[in-house]
Phi, psi and omega in degrees: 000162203259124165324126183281138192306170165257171188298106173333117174258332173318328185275342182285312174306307181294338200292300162003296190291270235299304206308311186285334149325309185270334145333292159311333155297322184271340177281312166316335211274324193295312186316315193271001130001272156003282178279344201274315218263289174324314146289344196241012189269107185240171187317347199257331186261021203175145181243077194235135201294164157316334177258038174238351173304130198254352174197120189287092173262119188248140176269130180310136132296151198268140156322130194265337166090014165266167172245176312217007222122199206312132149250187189304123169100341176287134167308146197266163180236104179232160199287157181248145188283164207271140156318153170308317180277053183214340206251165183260331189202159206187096163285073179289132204235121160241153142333120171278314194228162181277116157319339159274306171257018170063030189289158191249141180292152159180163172108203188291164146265167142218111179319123165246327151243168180204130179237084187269155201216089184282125187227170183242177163295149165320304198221076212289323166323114151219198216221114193241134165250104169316111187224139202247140184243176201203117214218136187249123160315144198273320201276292164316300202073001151286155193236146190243129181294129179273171184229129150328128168261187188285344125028287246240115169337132139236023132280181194279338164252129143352166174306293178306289155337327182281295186295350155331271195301293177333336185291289209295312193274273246292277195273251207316343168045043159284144172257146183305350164267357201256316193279345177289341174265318173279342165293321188265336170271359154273328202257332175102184203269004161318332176257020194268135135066183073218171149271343215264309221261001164306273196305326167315326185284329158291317156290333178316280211297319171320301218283348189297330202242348166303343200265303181290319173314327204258023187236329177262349171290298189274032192265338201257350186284331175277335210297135184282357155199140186254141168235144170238164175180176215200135172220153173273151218234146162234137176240082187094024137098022140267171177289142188200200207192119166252150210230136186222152149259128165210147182229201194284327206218358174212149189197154190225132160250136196234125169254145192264017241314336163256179187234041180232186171301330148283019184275283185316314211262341181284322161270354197235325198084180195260321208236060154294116169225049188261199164272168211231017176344087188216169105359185173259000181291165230290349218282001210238010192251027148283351185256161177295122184313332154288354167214064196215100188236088161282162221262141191258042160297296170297334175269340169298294193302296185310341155303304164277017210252317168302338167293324181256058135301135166260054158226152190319289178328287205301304195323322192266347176294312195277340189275300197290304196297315181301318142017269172262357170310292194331292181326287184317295195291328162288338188245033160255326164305308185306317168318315194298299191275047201044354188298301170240153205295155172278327188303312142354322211282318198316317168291340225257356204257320185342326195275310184309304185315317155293322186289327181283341177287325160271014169264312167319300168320288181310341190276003201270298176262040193281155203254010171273098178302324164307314175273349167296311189282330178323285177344286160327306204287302200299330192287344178298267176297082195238328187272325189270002159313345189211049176268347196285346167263012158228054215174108117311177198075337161230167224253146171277033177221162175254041199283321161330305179306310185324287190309317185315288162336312212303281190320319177308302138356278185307312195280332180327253173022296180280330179266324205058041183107215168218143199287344199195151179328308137004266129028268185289011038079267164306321186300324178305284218282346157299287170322314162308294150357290218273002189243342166305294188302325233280298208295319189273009204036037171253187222260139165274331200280305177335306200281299178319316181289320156327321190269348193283302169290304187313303175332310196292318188251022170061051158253176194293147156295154173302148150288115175250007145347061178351128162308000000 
């Protein structure tokens, strides 16, 4: 027998190279995966708002052959006119002479038109100076000081002017130099200032609206459905969470330093026992699952978001959830729209719901780690996907908190939050207010300049309660 060669080590060392080589490559091929699917995460896959999409693909519409704005023959939307007791002033124009022989008029008339037109003053701001007088007794020779009644403001803005400004930073999300410049270029200058005295006004009106705030926190806690969600916050330039309950005509907000269960319960309480409308996240998986309605707004973006995987498995798990997303959302239209009975959707949703459980099931062992933990989690709340179909009132989607939210959102953005506890104080009992009144068509300054003066004068506070 023939001696056997002996072993190359130069071949061993390569072998070595390449094993370790093609490891890397595959851990690069998962990395640009990764970064690929984080690039391609836009608002319809994922729940990061619509104005965080970084690129718009708007799909052509087929032409309709109409044009642009009103068409022909649709009712027009024009202002409805103010009552005789509603107008301030009233300018009468009669004919002097005849348009033809130029004989001169007088005597009855008749209104042919009425044109009203609202406009404001230049300077709209005034200035009341209070002066306290001091008098010597005739009998005595002491002297006595008059006192101010109570009335009588005792800072330098007024009620209105405080809800004015407060308005403007609170609902309107103006920063407080912005507003203090738009108070003066509406109202003139009568209505300038300090900046330093922006914020003393913003805590006056915190403490004005606390009573009515702790009266709509607990009003939405007896409420039979709640829709809740959470967004981030910064409070004293750390990470925090503003946290909302919204029903249809009332709504409350809580800022947090966390994102848990004592967050939740601090806006909701321990014994909340109405339904429960959220998303899925855990700090919300304590309430009972029969009264509980997860939003299927949100498994939709999560649905599609497994159709753009590159994997076979997931692509067919998220295309049967879009599905039954489809299913879920027509015949909840049809309910909205008398076609079907709420007793119906239960019967009419049933075939989706086994199918969809047993798309979920299969996805618990999809060799894809996204559709695995998906998979897991919905089937974990797999019964409160479908109390709206057994609980009128309530909706299979959580989009009210979402809309709710939006403005809050919006003032982050601008302000970044609130500098110091004081701060979130206010940004709650504002947002409330102003997202409370909104839904209810009343005036917020109105309600504010009310709250304002009862603090002041000890009387019961406005309400924000719906009549």
């Amino acid at each position: 027998m023939a001696d056997e060669a002996p072993p190359c080590p130069n071949c061993a060392k390569n072998e070595g190279r390449i094993a370790e080589l093609e490891k890397t490559v595959k851990d690069l091929e998962r990395l640009v995966r990764d970064l690929t699917k984080r690039l391609q995460r836009t608002s319809s896959n994922s729940s990061i708002p619509p104005s965080s999409d970084w690129m718009r693909v708007v799909k052509p519409k087929p032409p309709t052959g109409r044009h642009r704005g009103g068409q022909p023959g649709h009712d027009g939307v024009t202002r409805t006119a103010f009552l005789p007791a509603e107008v301030d002033r009233v300018l009468r124009f009669y004919p002097e002479r005849c348009r033809g022989c130029r004989h001169p008029l007088d005597g009855r008339s008749r209104m042919v038109e009425a044109h009203q037109v609202s406009e404001v003053p230049s300077n709209p701001a005034e200035v009341t100076e209070y002066r306290r007088y001091r008098r010597d007794c005739p009998s005595c020779g002491l002297e006595t000081t008059a006192e101010f009644p109570k009335t009588v403001p005792p800072f330098c803005v007024g009620p209105r002017l405080q809800a004015v400004l407060t308005s403007l930073t609170g609902r309107y999300r103006l920063s407080r130099r912005e507003a203090c410049q738009a108070a003066e270029a509406i109202y003139g200058p009568k209505a300038r200032i300090a900046l330093g005295t922006m914020s003393a006004l913003e805590a006056r009106t915190s403490r004005a609206l606390e009573q009515a705030y702790t009266e709509a926190l607990l009003a939405v806690r007896r409420m039979p459905v709640v829709h809740a969600d959470e967004t981030s916050w910064m409070q004293d330039r750390d990470r925090a969470w503003l946290w909302t309950g919204a029903t249809e005509r009332l709504s409350v907000f809580s800022v947090h330093p966390n994102r848990n269960l004592a967050a939740y319960h601090k806006l909701m309480g321990e014994d909340f026992r109405g339904v429960l409308s959220t998303d899925r996240w855990s700090s919300y998986r304590g309430h009972r699952p029969l009264k509980r309605q997860l939003c299927w707004a949100h498994l939709k973006r999560n649905f599609q978001s497994l159709t753009e995987q590159w994997h076979k498995g997931a692509t067919h798990i998220g295309n049967q959830g879009l599905l039954a997303e489809k299913a879920v959302t027509g015949a909840w239209r049809g309910y909205q729209e008398g076609r079907v009975a709420h007793q119906s959707l239960r019967v009419l949703l049933h075939p989706v719901r086994k199918r969809l459980h047993t798309v979920l099931m299969k996805g618990t062992h999809s060799t894809e780690w996204k559709t695995r933990a998906l998979s897991r989690d919905v089937l974990k709340g797999f019964t409160s996907l479908w109390t709206f179909t057994r609980k009128p009132g309530v909706e299979p989607t959580n989009n009210l908190a979402e809309r709710t939210l939006r403005k809050a959102v919006l003032w982050r953005k601008g302000s970044f939050g609130s500098d110091s506890a004081r701060g979130s104080r206010f940004a709650e009992r504002m947002l409330t207010a102003s997202a409370s009144l909104h839904a209810q068509g009343r005036s917020l300054v109105d309600f504010v300049e009310e709250a304002i003066r009862a603090h002041r004068l000890g009387r019961p506070h406005p309400s924000l309660l719906p009549g």
